[in-house]
Legacy VTK file of the C-alpha trace (Angstrom):
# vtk DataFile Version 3.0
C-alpha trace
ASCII
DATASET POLYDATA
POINTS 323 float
94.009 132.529 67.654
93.233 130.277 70.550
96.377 128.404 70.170
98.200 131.696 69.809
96.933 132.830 73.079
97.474 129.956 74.955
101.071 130.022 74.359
101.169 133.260 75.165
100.007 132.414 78.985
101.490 129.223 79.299
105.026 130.383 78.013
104.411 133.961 80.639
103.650 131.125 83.294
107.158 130.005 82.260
109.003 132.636 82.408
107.903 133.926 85.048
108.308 130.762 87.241
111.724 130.020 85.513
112.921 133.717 87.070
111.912 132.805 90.237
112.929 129.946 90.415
116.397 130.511 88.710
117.304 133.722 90.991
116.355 131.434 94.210
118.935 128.753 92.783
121.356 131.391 91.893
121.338 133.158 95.252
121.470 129.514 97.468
124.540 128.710 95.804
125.956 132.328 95.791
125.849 132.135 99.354
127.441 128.411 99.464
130.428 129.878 97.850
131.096 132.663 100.345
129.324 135.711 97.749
128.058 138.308 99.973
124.464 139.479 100.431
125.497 142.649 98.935
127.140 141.132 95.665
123.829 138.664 94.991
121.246 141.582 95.777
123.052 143.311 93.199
123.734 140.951 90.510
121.342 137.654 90.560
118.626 138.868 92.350
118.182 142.544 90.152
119.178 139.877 86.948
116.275 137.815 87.858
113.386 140.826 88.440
114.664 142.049 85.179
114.622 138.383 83.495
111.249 138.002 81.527
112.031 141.359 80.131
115.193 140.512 78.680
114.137 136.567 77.390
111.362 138.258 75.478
113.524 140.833 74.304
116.395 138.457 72.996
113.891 135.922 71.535
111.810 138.423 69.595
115.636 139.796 68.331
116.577 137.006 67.638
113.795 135.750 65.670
113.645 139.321 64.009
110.208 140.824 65.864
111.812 143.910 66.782
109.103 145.774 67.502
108.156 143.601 69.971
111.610 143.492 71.673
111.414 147.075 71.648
107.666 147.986 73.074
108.328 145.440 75.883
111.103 147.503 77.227
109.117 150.734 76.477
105.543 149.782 77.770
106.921 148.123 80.271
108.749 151.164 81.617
105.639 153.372 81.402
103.852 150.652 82.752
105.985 150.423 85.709
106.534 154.310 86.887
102.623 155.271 86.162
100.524 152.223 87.217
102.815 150.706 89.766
103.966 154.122 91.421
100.310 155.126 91.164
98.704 152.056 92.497
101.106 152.109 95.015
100.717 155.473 95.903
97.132 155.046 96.108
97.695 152.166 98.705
99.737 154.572 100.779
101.414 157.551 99.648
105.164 157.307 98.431
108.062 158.734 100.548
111.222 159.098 98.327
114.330 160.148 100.637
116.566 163.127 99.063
118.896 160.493 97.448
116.235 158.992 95.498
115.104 162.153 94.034
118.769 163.544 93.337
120.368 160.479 92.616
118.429 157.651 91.168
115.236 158.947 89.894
117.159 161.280 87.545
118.855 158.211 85.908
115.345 156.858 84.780
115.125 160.133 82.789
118.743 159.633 81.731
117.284 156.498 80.359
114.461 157.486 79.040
116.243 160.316 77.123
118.865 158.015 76.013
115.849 155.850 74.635
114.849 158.813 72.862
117.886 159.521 71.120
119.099 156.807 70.094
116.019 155.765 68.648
115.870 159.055 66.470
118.197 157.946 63.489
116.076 159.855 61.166
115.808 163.197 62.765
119.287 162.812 64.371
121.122 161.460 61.523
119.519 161.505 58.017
118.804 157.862 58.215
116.337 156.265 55.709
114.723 154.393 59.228
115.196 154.558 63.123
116.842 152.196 64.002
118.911 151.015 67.385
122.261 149.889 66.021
124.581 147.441 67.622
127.215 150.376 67.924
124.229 152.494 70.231
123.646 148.791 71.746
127.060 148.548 72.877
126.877 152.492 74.167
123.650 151.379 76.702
125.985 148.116 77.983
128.532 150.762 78.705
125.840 152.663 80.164
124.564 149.598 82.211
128.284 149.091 83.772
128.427 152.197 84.908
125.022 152.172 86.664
126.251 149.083 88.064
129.658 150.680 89.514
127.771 153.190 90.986
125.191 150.747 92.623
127.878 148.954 93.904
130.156 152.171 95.472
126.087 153.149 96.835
125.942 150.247 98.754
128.757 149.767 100.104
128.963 152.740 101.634
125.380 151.987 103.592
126.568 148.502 104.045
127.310 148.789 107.884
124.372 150.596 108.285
121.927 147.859 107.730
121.456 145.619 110.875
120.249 142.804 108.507
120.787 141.929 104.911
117.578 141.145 102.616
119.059 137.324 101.925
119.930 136.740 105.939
116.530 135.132 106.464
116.858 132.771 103.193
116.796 128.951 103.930
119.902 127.012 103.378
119.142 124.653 100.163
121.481 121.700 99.433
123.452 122.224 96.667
121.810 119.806 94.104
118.603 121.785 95.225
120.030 124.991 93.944
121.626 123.199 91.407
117.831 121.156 90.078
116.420 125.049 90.471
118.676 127.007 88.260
118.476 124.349 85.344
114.774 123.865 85.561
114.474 127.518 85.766
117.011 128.490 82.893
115.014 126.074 80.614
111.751 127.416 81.741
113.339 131.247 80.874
114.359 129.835 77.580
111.018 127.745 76.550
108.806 130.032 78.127
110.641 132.961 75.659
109.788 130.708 72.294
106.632 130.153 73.087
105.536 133.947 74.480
107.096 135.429 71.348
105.389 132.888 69.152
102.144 133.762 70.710
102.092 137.507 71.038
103.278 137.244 67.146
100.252 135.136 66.014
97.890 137.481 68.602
99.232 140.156 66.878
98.704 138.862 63.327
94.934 137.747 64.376
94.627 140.879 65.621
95.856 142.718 62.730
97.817 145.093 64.931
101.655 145.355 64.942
104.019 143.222 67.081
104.950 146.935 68.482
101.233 147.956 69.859
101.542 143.904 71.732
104.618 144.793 73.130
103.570 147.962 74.284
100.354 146.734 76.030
99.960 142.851 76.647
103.759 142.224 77.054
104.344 144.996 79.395
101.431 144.510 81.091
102.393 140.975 82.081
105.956 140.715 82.655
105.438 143.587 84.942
102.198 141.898 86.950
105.215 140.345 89.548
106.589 143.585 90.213
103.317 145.237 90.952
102.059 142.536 93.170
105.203 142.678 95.035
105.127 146.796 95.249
101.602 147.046 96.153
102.657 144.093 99.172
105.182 146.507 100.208
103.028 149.152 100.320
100.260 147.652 102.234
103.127 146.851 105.246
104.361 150.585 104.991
107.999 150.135 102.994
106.846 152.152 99.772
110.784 152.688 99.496
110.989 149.566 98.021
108.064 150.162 95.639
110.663 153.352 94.563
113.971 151.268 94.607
112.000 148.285 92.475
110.506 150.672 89.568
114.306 152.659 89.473
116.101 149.733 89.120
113.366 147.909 86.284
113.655 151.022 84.141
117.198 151.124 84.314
117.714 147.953 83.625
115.338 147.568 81.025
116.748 150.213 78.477
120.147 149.841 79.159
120.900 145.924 79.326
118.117 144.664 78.152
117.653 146.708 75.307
121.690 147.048 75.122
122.190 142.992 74.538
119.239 142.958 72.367
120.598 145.765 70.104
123.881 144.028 69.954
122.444 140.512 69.128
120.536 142.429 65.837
120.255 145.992 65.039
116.401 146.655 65.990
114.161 148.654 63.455
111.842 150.699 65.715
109.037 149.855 63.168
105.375 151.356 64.104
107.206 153.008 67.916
107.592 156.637 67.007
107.971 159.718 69.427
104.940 159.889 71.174
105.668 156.104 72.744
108.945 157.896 73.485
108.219 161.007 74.816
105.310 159.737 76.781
108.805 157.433 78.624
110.339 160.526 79.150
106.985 162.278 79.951
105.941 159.772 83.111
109.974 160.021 84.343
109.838 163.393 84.357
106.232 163.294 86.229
107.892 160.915 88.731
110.517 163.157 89.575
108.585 165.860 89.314
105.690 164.644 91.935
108.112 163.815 94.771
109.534 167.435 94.821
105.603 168.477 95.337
106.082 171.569 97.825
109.480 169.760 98.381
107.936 167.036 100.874
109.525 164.383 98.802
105.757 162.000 98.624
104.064 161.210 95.645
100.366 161.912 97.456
97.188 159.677 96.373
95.935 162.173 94.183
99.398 162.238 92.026
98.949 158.612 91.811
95.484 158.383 90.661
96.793 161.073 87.804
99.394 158.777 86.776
96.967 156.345 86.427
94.899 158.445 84.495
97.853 159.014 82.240
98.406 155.758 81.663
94.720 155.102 80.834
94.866 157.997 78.218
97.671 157.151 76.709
96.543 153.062 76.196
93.264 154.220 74.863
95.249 156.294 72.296
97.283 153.023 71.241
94.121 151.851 70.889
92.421 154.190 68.853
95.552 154.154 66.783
95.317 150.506 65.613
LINES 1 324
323 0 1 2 3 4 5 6 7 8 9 10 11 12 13 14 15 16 17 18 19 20 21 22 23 24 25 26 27 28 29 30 31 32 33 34 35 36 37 38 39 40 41 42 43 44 45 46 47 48 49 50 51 52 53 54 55 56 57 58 59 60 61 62 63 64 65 66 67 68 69 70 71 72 73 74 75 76 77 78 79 80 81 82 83 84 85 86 87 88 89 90 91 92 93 94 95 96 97 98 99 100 101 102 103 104 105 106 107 108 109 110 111 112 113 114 115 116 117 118 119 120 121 122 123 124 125 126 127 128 129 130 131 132 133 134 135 136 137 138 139 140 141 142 143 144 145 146 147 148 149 150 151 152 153 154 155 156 157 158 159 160 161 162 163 164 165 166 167 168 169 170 171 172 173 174 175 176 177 178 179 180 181 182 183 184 185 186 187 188 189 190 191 192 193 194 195 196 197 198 199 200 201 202 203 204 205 206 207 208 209 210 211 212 213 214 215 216 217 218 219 220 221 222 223 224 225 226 227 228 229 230 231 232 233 234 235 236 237 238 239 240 241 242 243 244 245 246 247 248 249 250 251 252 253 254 255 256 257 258 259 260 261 262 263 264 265 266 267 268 269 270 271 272 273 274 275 276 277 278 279 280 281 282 283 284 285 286 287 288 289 290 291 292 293 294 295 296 297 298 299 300 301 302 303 304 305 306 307 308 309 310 311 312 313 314 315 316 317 318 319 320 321 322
């Protein structure tokens, strides 16, 4: 059990570093080659926030722990919209601009619902198991382009308007610098993976609790510790938009490419996930929207985020109680 839970830190530590250090290696020599700002905000930076997420996900496939590939991209979408939007509305309440709320907070719940759905084969279908197939895999990818087209057409269009680009102040690194980083850091991603997956397996087993209930807790919990640090930083220096822009873009991400290419490596069993994992997904998206439409001032206020903590809370101790 000991060993079990020191790879699980030691291979987070991993990943974790490996992302950073792979999407600061990725962007230096983006920028060598004459790719825009735009174009490695976009692509490598997003890629890298979404990294220890998908290395988890494609290791546990791979290796057949489906259940954990799946509750990391589940728990670690509840995870993000009620304890980072509600820590981080508790910092300083949340300002979402109209396009937010009509635009881009609806496609988390088009996630979300799509998560739902496709993980229903037995209600939907008839099937003997739910089940992900690599057919519904291949539907989120498609899903996943388009969110990326429409990203893309977003920003350009508010390209002029922004005096200075979020990579302008990034230090020039010599190329084998870059070069060093996004080998050390790709290694670090892929060790890192083995080891986690090993780990949360044999916690799970010590445990006696299902690879699903670990991916839903521990594993969220940790691969989305970066992304609350960094929201809760934003907060405290007043740009809660990027707190907004950060959690829209996980969840997005999360179901449909990280879930997509795991779903199309193997077909993934949901296992011991059933609705009320789902549903409480769809549940905090809808709550998200729903709070920044309160009297239509668009702000999630710090009493909405202490009851999104408090949903969170509730619905952990129920995982709990369930084991």
């Amino acid at each position: 059990m000991v060993i079990d839970i020191l790879l699980l830190a030691v291979g987070l530590g991993l990943i974790l570093i490996g992302a950073n250090w792979l999407t600061d290696g990725s962007s230096a020599l983006a920028k060598k080659w004459g790719v825009s700002d735009l174009v490695i905000g976009l692509t490598v930076v997003a890629f890298g926030t979404s990294a220890p997420e998908l290395v988890i996900s494609v290791v546990s496939a791979i290796h057949g722990s489906t259940g954990l590939s799946i509750g990391n991209v589940v728990g670690s979408n509840i995870f993000n919209i009620l304890v980072i939007i509600g820590c981080v509305a508790i910092v300083s309440p949340v300002k979402v601009d109209r396009g937010n709320m009509s635009n881009d907070i609806p496609l988390v719940i088009l996630s979300s619902l799509a998560l739902l759905f496709c993980a229903n084969s037995v209600l939907l279908d008839g099937s003997s198991e739910n089940v992900i197939t690599r057919s519904e895999g291949l539907l989120l990818l498609l899903f996943f382009l388009i969110f990326m087209r429409y990203t893309f057409s977003i920003a350009r269009g508010a390209e002029g308007a922004e005096p200075q680009s979020p990579s302008a102040a990034m230090p020039v690194m010599p190329i084998w610098k870059s070069t060093v980083l996004v080998a050390v850091g790709l290694g670090g991603l892929i060790l890192g993976g083995e080891w986690f997956v090993d780990g949360a397996s044999g916690v799970a087993r010590g445990l006696n609790v299902s690879d699903s209930i670990i991916g839903l807790t521990i594993v969220a919990a940790g691969t989305s510790l970066p992304e609350l640090a960094t929201s809760i930083t934003a907060a405290l220096k007043g740009k809660t938009d990027l707190a907004v822009g950060n959690v829209v873009g996980s969840c997005v991400f999360n179901v449909f490419m990280v879930l997509g290419i795991s779903a199309t490596i193997r077909p993934l069993p949901l296992g011991t996930i059933g609705n009320f994992d789902l549903l409480t997904l769809v549940g905090a998206s809808v709550l998200f929207w729903f709070f920044g439409w309160q009297i239509r001032k668009r702000t999630i206020t710090r009493i909405e985020g202490v009851l999104l903590l408090a949903v969170y809370v509730g619905y952990t101790a129920i995982l709990i109680a369930k084991a």
